[in-house]
LUMMI-112522 format. One record per residue: residue number from 1; residue in one letter; x negated, y, z negated of N, C-alpha, C in turn. Coordinates in Angstrom, 3 decimals. Layout:
N
<NUM; "A"; <X; Y; Z>; <X; Y; Z>; <X; Y; Z>>
...
***
This chain:
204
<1; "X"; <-40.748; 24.331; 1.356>; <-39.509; 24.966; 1.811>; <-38.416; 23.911; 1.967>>
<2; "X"; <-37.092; 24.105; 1.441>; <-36.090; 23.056; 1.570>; <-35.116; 23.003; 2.711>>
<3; "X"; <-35.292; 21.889; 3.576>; <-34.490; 21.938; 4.670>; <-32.743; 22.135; 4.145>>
<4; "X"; <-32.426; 22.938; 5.333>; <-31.175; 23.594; 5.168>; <-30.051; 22.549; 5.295>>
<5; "X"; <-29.119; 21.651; 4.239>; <-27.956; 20.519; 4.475>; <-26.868; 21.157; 4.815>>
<6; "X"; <-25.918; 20.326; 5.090>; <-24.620; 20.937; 5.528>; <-23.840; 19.913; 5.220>>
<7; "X"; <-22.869; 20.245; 4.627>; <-21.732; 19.604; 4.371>; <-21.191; 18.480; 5.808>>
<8; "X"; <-21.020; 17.095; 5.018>; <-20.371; 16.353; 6.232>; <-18.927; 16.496; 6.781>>
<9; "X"; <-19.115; 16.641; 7.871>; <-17.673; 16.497; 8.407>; <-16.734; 15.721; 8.417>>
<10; "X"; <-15.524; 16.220; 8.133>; <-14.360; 14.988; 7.708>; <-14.553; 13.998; 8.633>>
<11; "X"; <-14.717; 14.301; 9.925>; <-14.385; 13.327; 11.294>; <-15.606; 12.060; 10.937>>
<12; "X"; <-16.961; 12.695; 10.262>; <-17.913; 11.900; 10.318>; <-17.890; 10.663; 8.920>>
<13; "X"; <-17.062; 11.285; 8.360>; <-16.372; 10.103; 7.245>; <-15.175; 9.335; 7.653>>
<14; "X"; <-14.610; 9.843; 8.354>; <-13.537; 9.253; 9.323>; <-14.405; 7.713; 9.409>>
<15; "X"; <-14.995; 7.982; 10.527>; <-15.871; 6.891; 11.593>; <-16.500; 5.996; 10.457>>
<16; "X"; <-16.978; 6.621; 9.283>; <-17.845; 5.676; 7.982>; <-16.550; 4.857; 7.944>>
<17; "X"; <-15.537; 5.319; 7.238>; <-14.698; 3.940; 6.564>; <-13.916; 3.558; 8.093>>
<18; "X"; <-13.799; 3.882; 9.281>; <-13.227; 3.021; 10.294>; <-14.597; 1.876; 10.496>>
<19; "X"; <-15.811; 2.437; 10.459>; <-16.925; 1.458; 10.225>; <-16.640; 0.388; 9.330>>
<20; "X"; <-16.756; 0.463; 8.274>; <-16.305; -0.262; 7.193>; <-15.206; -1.468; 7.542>>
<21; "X"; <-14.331; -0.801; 7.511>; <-13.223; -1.600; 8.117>; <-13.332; -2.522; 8.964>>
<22; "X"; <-14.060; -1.984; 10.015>; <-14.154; -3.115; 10.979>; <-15.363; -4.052; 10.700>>
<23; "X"; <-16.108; -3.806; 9.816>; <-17.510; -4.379; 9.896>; <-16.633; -5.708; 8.884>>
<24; "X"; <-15.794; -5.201; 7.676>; <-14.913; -5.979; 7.007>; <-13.791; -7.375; 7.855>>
<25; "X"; <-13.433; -6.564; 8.599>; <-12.273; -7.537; 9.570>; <-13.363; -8.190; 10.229>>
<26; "X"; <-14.217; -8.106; 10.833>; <-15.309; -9.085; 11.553>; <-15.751; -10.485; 10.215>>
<27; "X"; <-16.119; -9.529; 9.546>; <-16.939; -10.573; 8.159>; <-15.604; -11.706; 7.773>>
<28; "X"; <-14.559; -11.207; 7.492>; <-13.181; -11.674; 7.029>; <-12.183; -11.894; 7.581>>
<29; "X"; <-11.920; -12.299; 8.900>; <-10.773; -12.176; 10.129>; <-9.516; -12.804; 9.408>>
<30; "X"; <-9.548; -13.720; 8.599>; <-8.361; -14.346; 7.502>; <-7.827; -12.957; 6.477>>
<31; "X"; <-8.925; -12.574; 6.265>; <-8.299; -11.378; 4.770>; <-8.567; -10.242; 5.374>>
<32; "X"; <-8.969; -9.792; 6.467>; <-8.133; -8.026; 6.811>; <-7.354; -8.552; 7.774>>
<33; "X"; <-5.936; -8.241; 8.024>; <-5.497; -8.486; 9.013>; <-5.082; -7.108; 9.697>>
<34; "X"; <-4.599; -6.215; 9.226>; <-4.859; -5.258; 10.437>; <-5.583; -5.249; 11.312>>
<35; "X"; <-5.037; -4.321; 12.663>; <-6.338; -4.252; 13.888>; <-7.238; -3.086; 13.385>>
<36; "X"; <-6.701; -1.948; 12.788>; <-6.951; -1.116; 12.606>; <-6.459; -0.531; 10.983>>
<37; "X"; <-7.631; 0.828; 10.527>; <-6.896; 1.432; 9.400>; <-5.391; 2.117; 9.350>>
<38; "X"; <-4.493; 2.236; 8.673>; <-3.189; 3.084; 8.679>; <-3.920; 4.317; 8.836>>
<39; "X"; <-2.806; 4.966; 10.262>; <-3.282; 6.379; 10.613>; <-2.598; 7.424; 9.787>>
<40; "X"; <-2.965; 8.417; 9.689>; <-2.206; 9.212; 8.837>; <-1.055; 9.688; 8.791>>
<41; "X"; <-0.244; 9.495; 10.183>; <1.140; 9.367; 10.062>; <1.993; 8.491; 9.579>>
<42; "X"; <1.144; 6.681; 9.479>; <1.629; 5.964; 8.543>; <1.588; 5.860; 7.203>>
<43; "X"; <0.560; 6.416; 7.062>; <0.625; 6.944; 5.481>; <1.602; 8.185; 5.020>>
<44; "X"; <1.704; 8.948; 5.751>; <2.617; 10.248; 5.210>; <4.210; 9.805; 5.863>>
<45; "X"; <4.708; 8.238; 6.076>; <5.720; 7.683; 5.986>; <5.997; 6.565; 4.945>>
<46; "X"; <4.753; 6.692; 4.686>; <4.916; 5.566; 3.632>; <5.121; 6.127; 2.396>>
<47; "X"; <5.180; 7.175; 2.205>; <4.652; 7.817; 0.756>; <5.857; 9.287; 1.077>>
<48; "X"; <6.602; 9.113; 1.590>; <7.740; 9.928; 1.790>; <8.958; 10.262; 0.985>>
<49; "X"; <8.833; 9.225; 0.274>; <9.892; 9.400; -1.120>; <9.366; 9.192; -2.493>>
<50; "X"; <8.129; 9.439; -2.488>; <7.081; 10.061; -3.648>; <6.850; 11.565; -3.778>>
<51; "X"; <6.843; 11.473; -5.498>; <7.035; 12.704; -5.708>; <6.596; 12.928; -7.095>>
<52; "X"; <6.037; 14.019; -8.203>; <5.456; 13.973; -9.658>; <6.525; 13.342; -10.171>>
<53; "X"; <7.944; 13.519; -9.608>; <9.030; 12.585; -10.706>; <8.851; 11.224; -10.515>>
<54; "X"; <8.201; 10.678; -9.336>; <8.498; 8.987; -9.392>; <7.818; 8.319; -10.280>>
<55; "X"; <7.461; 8.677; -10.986>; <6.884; 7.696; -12.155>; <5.378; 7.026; -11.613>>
<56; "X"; <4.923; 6.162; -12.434>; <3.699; 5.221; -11.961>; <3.694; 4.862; -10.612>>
<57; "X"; <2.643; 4.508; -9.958>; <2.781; 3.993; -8.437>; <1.572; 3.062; -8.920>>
<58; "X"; <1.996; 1.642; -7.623>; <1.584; 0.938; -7.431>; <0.749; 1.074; -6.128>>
<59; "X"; <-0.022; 0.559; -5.833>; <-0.079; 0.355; -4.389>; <-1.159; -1.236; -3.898>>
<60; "X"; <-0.452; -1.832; -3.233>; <-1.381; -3.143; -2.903>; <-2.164; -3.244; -1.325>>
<61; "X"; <-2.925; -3.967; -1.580>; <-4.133; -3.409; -0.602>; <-4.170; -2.201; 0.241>>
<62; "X"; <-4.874; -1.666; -0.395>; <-5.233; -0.273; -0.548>; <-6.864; 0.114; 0.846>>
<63; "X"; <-7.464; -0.954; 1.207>; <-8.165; -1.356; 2.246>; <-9.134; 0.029; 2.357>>
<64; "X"; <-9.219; 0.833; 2.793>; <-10.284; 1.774; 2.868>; <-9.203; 3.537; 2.333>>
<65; "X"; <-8.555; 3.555; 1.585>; <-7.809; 4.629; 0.997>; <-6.550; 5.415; 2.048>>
<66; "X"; <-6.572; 4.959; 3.107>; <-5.722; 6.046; 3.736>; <-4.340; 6.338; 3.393>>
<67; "X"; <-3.370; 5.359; 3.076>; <-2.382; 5.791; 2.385>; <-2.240; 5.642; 0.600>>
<68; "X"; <-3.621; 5.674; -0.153>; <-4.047; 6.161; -1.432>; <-4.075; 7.805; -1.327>>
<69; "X"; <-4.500; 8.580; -0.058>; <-4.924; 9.417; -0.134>; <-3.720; 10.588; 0.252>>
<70; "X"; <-2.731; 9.840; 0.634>; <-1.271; 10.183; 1.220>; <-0.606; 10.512; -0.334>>
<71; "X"; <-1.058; 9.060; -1.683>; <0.182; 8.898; -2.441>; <-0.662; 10.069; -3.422>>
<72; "X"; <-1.914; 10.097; -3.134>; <-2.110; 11.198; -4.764>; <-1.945; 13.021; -4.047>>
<73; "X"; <-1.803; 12.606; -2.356>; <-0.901; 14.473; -1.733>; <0.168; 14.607; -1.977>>
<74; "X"; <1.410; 13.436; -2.467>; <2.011; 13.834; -2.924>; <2.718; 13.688; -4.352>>
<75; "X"; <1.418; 14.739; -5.034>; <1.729; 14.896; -6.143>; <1.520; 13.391; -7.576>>
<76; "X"; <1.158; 12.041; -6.777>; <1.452; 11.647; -7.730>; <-0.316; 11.826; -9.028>>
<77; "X"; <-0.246; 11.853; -9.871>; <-1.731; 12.048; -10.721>; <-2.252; 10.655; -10.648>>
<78; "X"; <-3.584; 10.844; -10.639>; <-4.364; 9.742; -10.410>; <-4.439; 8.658; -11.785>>
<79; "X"; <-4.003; 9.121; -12.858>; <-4.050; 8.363; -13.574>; <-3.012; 7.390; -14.234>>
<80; "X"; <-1.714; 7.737; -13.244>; <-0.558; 7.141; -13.110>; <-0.469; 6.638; -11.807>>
<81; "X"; <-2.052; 5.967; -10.776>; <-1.932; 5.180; -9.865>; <-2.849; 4.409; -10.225>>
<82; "X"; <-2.196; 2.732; -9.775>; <-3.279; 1.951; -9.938>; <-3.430; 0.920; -8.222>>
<83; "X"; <-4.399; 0.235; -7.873>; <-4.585; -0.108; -6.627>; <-5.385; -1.670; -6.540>>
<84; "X"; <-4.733; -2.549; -5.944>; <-4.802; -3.626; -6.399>; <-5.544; -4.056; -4.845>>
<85; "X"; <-7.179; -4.417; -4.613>; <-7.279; -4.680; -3.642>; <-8.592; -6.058; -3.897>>
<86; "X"; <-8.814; -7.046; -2.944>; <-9.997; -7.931; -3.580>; <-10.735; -8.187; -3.110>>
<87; "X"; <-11.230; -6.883; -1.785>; <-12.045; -6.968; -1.254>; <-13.016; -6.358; -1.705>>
<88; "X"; <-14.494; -6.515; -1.939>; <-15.344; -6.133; -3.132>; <-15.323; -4.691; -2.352>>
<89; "X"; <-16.047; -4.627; -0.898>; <-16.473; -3.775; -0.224>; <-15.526; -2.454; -0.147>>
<90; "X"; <-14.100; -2.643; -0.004>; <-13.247; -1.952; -0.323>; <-13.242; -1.290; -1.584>>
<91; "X"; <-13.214; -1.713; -2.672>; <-12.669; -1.685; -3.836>; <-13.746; -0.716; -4.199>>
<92; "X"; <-14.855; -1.388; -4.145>; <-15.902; -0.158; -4.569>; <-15.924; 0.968; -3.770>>
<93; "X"; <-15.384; 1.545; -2.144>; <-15.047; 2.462; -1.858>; <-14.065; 3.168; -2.690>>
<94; "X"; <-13.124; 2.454; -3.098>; <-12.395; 2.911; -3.452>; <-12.321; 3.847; -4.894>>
<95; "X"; <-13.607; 3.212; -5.538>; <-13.685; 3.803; -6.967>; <-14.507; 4.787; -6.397>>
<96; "X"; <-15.541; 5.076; -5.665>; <-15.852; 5.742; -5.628>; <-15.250; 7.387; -4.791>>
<97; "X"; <-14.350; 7.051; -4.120>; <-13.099; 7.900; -3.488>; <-12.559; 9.039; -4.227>>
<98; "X"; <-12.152; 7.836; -5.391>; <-10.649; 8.460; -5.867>; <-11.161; 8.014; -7.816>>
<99; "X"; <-12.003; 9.058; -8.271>; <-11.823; 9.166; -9.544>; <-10.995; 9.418; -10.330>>
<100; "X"; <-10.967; 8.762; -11.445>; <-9.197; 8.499; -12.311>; <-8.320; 7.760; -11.582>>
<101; "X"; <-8.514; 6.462; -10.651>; <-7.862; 5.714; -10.385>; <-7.923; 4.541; -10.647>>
<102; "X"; <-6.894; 3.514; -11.376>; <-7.588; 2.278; -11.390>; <-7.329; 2.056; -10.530>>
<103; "X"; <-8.821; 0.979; -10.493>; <-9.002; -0.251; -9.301>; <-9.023; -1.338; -9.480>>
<104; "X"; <-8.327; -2.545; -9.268>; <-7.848; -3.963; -9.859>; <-8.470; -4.686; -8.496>>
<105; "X"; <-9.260; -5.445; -8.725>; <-10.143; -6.704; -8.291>; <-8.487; -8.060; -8.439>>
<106; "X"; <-7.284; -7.787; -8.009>; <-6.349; -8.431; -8.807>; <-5.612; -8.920; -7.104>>
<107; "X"; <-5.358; -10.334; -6.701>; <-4.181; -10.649; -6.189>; <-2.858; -10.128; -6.480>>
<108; "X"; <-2.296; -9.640; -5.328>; <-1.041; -8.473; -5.291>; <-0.314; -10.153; -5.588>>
<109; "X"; <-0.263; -11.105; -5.835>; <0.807; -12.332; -6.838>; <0.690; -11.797; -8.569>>
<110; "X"; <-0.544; -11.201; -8.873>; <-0.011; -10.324; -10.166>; <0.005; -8.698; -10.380>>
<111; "X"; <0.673; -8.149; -9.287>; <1.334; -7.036; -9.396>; <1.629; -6.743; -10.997>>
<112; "X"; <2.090; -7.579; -11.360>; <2.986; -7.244; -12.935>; <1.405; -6.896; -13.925>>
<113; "X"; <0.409; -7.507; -13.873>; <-0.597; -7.003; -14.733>; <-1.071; -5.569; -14.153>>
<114; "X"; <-0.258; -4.929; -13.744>; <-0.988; -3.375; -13.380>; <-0.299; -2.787; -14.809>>
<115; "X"; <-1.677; -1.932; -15.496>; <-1.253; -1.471; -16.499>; <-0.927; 0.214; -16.178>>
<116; "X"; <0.340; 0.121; -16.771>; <0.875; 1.320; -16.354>; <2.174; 1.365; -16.789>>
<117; "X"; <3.150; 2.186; -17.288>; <4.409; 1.931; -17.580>; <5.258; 2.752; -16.497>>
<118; "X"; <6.405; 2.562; -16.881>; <7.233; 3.768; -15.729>; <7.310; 3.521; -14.287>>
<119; "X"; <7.067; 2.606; -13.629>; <6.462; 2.285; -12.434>; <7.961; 2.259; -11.381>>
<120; "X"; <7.614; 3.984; -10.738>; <8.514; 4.246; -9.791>; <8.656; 3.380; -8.374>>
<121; "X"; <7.465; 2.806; -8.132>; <7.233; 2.465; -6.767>; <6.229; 1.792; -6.715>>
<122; "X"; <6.361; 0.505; -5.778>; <5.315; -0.162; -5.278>; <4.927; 0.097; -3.890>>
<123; "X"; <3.770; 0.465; -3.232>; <3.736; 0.535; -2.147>; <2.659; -0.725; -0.920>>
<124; "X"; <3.229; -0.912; -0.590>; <2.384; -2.749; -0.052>; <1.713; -1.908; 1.394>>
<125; "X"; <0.485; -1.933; 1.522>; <-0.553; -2.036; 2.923>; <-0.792; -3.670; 3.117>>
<126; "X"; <-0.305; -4.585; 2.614>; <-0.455; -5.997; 2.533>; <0.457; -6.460; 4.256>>
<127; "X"; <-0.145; -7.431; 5.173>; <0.630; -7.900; 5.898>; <1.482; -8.774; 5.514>>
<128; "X"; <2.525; -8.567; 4.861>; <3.546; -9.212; 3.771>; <4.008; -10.325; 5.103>>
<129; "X"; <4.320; -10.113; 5.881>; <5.066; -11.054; 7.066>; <4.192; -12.317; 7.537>>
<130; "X"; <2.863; -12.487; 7.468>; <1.642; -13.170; 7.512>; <1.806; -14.357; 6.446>>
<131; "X"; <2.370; -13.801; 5.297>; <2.204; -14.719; 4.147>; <3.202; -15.826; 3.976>>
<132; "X"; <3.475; -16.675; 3.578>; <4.103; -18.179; 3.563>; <5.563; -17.208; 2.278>>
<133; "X"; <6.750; -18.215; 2.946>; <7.838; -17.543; 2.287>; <7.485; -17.563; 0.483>>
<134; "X"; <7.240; -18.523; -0.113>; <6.796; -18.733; -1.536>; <6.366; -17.159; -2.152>>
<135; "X"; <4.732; -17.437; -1.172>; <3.830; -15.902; -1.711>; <4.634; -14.738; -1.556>>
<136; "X"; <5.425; -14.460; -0.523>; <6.294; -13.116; -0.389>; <7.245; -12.758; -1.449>>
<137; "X"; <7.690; -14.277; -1.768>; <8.458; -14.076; -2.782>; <8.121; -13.765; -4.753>>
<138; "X"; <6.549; -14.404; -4.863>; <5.980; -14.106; -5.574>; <5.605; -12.543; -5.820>>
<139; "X"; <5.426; -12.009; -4.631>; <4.572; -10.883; -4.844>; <6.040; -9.692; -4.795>>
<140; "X"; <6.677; -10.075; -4.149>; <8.114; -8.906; -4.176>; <8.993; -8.971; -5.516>>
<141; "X"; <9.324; -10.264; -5.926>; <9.836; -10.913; -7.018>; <9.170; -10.035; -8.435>>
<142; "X"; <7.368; -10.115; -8.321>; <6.969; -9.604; -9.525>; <6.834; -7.782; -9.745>>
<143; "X"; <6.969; -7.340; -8.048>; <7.165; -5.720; -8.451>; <8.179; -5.251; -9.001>>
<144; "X"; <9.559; -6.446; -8.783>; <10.796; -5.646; -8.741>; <10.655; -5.886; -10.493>>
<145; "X"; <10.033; -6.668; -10.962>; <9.996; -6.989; -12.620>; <9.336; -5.719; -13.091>>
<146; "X"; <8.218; -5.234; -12.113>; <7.602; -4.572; -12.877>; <8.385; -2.511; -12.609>>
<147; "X"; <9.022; -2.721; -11.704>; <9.397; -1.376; -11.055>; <10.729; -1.211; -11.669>>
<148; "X"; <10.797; 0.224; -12.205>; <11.910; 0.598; -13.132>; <12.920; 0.588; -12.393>>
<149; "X"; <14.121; 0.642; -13.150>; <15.552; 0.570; -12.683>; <15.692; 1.644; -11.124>>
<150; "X"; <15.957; 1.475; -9.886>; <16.289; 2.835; -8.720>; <14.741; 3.273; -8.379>>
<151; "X"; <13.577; 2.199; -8.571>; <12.590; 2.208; -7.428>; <12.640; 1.404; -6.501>>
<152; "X"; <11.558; 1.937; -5.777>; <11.139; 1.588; -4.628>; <10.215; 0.821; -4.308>>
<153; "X"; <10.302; -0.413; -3.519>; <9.274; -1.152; -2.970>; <9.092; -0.875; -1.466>>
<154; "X"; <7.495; -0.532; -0.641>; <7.766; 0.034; 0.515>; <6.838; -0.587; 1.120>>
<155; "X"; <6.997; -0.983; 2.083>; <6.159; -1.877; 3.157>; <6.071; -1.595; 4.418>>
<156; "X"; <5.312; -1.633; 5.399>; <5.276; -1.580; 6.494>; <4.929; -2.704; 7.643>>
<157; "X"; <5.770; -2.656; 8.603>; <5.480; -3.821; 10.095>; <5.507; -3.444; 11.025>>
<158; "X"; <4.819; -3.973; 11.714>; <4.751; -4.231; 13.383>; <5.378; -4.568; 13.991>>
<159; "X"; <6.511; -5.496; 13.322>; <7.525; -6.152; 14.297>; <8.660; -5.445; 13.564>>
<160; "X"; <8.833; -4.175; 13.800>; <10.121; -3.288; 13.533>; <11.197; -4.325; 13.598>>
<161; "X"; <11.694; -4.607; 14.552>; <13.121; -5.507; 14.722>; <13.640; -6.605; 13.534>>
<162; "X"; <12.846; -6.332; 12.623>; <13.308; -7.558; 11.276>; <12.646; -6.967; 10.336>>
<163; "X"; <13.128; -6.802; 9.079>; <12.899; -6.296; 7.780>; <11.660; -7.617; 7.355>>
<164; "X"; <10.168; -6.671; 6.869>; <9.020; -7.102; 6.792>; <9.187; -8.181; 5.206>>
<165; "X"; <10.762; -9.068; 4.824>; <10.603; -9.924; 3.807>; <11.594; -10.727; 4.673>>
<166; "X"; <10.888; -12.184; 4.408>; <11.837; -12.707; 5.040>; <13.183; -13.248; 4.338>>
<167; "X"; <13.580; -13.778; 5.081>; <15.436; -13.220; 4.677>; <16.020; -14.105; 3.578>>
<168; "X"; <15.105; -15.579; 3.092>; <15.473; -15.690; 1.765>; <15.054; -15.192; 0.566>>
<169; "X"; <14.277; -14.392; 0.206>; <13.357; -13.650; -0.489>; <14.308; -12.477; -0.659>>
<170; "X"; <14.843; -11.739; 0.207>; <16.218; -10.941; 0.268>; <17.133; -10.938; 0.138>>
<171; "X"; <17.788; -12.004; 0.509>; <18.891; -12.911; -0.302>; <19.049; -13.412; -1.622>>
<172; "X"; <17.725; -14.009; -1.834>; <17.607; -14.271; -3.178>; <17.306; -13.429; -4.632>>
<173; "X"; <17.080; -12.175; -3.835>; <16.554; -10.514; -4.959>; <17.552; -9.619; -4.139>>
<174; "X"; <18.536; -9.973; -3.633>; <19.825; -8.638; -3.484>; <19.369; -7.454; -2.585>>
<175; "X"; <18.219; -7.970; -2.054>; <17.512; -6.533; -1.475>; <18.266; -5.605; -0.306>>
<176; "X"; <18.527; -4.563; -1.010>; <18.576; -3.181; 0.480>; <17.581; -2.569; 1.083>>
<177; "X"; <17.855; -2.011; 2.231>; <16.953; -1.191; 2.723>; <17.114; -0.444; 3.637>>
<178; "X"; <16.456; 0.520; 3.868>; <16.663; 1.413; 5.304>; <15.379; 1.384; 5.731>>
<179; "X"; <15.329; 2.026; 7.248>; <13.778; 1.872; 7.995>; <13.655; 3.193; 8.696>>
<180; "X"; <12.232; 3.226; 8.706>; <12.440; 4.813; 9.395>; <11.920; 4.296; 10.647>>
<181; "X"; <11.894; 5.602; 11.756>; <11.474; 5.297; 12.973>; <10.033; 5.272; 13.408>>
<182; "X"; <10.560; 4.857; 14.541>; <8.656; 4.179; 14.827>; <8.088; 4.826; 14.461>>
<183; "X"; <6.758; 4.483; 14.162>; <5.837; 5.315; 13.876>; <4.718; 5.016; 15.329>>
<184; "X"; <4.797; 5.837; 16.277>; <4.190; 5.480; 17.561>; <2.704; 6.189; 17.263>>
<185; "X"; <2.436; 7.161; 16.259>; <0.639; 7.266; 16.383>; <-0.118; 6.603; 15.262>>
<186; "X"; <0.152; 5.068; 15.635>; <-0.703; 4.340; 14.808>; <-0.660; 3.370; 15.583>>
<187; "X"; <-2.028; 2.286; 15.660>; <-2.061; 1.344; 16.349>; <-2.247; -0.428; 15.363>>
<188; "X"; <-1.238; -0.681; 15.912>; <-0.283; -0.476; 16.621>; <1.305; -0.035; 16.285>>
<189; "X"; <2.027; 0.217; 16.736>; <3.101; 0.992; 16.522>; <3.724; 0.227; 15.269>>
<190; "X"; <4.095; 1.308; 14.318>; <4.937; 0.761; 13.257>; <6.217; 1.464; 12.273>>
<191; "X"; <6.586; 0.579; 11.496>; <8.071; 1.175; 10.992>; <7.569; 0.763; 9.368>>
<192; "X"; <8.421; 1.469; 8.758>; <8.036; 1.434; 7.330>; <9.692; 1.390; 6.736>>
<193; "X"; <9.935; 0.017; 5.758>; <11.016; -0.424; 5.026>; <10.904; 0.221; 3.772>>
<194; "X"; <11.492; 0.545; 3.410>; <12.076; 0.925; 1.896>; <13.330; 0.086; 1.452>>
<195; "X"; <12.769; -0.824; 0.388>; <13.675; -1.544; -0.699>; <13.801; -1.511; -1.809>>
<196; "X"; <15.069; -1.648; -2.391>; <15.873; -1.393; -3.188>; <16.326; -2.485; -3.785>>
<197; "X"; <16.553; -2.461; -5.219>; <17.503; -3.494; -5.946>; <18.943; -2.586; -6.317>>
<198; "X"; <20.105; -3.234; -5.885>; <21.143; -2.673; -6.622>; <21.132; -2.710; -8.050>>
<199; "X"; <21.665; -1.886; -9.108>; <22.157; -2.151; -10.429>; <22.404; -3.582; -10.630>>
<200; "X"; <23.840; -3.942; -10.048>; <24.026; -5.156; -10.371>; <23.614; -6.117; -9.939>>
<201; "X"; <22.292; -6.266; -9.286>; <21.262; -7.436; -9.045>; <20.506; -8.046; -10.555>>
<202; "X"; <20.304; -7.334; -11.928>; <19.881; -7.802; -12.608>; <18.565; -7.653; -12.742>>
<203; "X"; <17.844; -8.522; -13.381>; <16.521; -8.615; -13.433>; <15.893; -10.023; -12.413>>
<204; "X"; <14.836; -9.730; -12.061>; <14.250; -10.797; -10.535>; <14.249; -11.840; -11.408>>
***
């Protein structure tokens, strides 16, 4: 006689990849730096000006899917996202997640080898503010090469009060931006930048 299964509960996959995560940030305290996964209100701010028209999406560390799972609700197809993360443990969650997605074993410094054309938007889960001015500038420098004319590069911080690139990296790529408001149910509290190249900024 076959014992009777039941479907797992979202909450109980919840706790698997918050497991994960943390079992990851323990193993790696240098390469996860979050305290925690993006809650789902930071993901459905991050992914707020995505849409089937934005073209290709990027997204860099992608860490256990939560705002992957934001960018393919809205609308974008999985086979016009690719996800650049190099944590093994991750990554193979990740393929196994989200079929028809690539998954790039790739340092977000080569953003530009994501194969994909059209590329509306980059979206960074990366603690971009952590990184030495050079790398920030490497890794922002090569989306805006790779992101079509009137996309978007979108990032998120903790320290709301200063735009998450630092300010020669912005200066030096023309960058705009606006910020939305806190995002108070995520720990810890955060704001999410959206940047822009003007027209007449050129090519990075």
């Amino acid at each position: 006689m076959k014992t009777a299964t039941h479907p797992r509960h979202p909450h109980d996959r919840a706790r698997n990849y918050i497991g994960l995560f943390l079992g990851q940030m323990l193993q790696r305290p240098g390469r996860v730096a979050a305290v925690s996964p993006s809650s789902a209100a930071l993901a459905r701010a991050m992914t707020a000006g995505l849409g089937p028209e934005t073209g290709a999406v990027v997204e860099l560390g992608s860490g256990t899917g939560k705002i992957t799972e934001a960018i393919l609700a809205r609308g974008v197809a999985p086979e016009r996202l690719a996800l650049f993360e190099t944590n093994r443990a991750f990554a193979n969650l990740l393929r196994l997640r989200f079929p028809g997605v690539q998954v790039l074993r790739l340092d977000a410094r080569e953003v530009e080898k994501a194969p994909l054309e059209e590329v509306g938007a980059v979206i960074s889960g990366l603690p971009l503010l952590s990184f030495p001015t050079p790398v920030q500038r490497q890794i922002v420098e090569g989306a805006f090469r790779l992101i079509r004319p009137g996309g978007i590069f979108v990032q998120f911080t903790y320290h709301g009060w200063r735009p998450p690139v630092d300010r020669p990296v912005r200066e030096g790529l023309r960058l705009e931006w606006d910020a939305s408001r806190w995002i108070l149910c995520n720990l810890p509290p955060a704001r999410v930048y959206t940047f822009r190249r003007p027209a007449s900024a050129g090519s990075a």
